[in-house]
C-alpha positions in Angstrom: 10.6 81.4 -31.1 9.8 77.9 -31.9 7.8 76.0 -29.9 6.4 73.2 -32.0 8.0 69.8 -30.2 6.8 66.3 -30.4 5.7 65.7 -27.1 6.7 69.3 -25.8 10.5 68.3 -25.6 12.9 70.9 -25.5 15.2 71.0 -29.0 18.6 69.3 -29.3 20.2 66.7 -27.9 20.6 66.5 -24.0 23.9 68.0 -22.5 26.3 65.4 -21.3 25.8 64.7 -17.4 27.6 67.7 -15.5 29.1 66.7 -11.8 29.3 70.5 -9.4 32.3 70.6 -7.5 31.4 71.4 -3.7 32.2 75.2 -2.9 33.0 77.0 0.2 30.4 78.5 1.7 28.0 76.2 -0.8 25.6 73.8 1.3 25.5 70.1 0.0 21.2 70.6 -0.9 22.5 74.3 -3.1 25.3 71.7 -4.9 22.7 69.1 -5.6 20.5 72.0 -6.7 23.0 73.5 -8.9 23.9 70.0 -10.2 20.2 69.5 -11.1 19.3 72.4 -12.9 22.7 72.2 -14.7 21.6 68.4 -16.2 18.2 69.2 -16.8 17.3 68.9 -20.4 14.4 71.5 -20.0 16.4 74.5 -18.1 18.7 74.2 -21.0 16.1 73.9 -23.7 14.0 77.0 -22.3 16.9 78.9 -22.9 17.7 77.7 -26.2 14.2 78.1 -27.4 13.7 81.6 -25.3 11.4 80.5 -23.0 11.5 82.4 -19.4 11.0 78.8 -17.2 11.3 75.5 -18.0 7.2 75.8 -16.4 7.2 76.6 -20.4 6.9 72.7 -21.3 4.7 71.9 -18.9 1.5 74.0 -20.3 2.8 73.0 -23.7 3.1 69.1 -22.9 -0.7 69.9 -21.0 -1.9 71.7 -24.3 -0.7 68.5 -26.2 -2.9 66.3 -24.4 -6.0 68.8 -23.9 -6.2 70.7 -26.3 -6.5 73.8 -23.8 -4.9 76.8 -25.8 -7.2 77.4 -29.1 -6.2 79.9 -31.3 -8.0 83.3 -30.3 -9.0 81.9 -27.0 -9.0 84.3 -24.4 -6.3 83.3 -21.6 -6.0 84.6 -18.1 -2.7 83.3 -16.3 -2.7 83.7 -12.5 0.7 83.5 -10.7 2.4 84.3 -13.8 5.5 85.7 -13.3 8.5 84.8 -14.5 6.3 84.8 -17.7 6.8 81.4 -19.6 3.4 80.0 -19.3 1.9 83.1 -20.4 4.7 83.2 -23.4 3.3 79.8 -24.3 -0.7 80.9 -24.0 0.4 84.0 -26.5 2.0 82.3 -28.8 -0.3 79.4 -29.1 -3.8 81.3 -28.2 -2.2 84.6 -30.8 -1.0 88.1 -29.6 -3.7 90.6 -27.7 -5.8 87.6 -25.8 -3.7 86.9 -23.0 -3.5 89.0 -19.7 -1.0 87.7 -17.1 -1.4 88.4 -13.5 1.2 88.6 -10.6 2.2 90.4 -7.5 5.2 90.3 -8.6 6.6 92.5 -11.7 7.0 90.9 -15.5 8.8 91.8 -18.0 7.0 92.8 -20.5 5.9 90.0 -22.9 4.9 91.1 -26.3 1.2 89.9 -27.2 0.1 90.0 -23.1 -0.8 92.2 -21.1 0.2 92.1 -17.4 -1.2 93.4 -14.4 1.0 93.7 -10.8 -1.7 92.9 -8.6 -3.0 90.0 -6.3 -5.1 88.3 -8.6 -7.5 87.2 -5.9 -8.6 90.9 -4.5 -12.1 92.7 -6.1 -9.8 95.2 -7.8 -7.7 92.6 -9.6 -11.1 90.7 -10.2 -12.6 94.0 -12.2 -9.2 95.2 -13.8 -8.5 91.6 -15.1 -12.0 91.8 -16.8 -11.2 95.5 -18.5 -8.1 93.8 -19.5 -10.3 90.8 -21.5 -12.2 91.8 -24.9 -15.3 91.3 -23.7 -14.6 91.1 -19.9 -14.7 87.1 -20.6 -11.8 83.9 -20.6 -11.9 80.9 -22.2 -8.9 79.8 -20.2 -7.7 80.4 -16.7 -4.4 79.3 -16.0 -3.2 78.8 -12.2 0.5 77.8 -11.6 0.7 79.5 -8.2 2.8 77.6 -5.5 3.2 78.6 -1.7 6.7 78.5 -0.7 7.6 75.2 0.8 7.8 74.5 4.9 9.1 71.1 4.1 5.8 69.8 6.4 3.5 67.8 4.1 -0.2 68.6 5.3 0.7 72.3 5.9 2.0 72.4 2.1 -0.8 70.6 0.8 -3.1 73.1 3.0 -1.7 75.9 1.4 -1.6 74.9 -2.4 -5.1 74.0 -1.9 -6.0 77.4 -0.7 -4.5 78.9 -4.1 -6.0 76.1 -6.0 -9.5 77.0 -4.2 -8.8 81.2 -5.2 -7.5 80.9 -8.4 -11.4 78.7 -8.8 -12.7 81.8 -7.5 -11.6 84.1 -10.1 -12.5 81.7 -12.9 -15.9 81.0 -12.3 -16.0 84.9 -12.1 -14.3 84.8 -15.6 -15.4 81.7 -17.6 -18.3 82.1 -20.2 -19.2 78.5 -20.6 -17.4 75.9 -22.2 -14.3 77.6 -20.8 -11.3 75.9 -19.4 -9.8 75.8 -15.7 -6.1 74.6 -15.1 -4.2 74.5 -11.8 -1.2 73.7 -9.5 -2.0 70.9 -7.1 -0.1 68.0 -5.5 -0.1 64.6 -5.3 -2.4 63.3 -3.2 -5.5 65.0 -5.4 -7.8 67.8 -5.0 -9.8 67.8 -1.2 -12.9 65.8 -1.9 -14.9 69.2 -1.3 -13.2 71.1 -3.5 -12.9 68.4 -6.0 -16.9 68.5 -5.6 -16.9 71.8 -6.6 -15.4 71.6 -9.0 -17.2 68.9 -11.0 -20.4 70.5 -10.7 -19.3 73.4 -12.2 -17.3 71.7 -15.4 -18.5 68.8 -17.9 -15.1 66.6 -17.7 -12.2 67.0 -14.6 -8.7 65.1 -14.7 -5.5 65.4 -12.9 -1.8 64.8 -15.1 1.6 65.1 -14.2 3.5 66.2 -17.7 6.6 65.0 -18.3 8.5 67.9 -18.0 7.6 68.1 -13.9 10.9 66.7 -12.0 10.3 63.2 -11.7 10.8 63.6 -7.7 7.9 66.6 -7.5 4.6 65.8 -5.5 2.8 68.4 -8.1 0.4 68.0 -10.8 -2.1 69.7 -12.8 -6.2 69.6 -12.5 -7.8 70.5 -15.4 -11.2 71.1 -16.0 -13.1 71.4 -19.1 -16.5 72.4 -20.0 -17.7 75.6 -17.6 -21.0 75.2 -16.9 -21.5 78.4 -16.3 -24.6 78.2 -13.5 -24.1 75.9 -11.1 -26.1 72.2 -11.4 -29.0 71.6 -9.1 
């Protein structure tokens, strides 16, 4: 699988602009979907290149700028399934340091191991930490989304909520100088959370790579330098 692209683009050249013909039975948001997804340079490049999402680009364009995904780091990926971020993390952090979490079943991904679990419950919590080498991550990736309700503040609310449990389990999980990335939207992380966040890390920034669809509201914190106990 080759992942090496200057500025995390997909391979080739991009597909010739593909019009959908409306459908019975097809709404006119499924045909604009469909549309989408079939001119997206990314969808077609993750399957070229044999990644499971286009997500895929977006941790490799992040790891580009950060430098997040050393190799023999120790990577935990929350919300993982389908399984392209974590494909990324094994094949840039090396095969046996990545555990991938998800209530929902993964195929298998050579190099990972993955749990079917609810990352945020005591059991995942202690399970994810047998799963480690040592019981400790240099990395803890959060791409979890709530499904959409098309109302701004209540979508916000809940992405926030993930954003403020997938914090939970890393500062469980960090040994210090570790790395925290997750999901948010535009708009920031709340001012409390946000707080949080920079006492416990050296150095906190928000992007938007360029592989996240130009008319998304999300982007990605990330926070370097776990301090490990928190600052007086």
């Amino acid at each position: 699988m080759s992942e090496k692209r200057k500025g995390g683009r997909p391979s080739g050249g991009r597909p010739l602009s593909q019009r959908v013909a409306s459908a019975r039975g097809r709404t006119t948001s499924s045909t604009r979907w469909l549309q989408r997804q079939l001119n997206d340079p990314y969808v077609d490049g993750a399957k070229r290149e044999g990644w499971r999402s286009r997500a895929a680009f977006k941790l490799i364009q992040l790891d580009e700028r950060y430098r997040i995904l050393k190799r023999g780091a120790h990577v935990v990926d929350l919300g993982a399934a389908p399984g392209g971020w974590t494909q990324v993390a094994v094949a840039r952090a090396g095969a046996g340091h990545v555990v991938a979490v998800d209530v929902s079943e993964i195929e298998p991904i050579e190099g990972a191991r993955i749990l079917t679990m609810d990352a945020t419950t005591p059991q995942a919590l202690a399970a994810i930490r047998d799963a480690l080498e040592d019981g400790q991550a240099d990395v803890v990736l959060s791409d979890m989304a709530a499904a959409a309700t098309g109302h701004r503040q209540t979508d916000h609310l809940r992405i926030m909520g993930l954003v403020d449990d997938a914090l939970a389990v890393a500062e469980q999980l960090l040994r210090p100088g570790g790395v925290f990335v997750a999901k948010v939207l535009q708009g920031g992380t709340e001012d409390e959370l946000l707080s949080r966040i920079k006492r416990r890390f050296d150095k906190v920034g928000h992007a938007k790579p360029d592989a996240s669809r130009k008319d998304s509201r999300e982007i990605y914190l990330v926070a370097q330098g776990f301090r490990g106990e928190l600052a007086k």
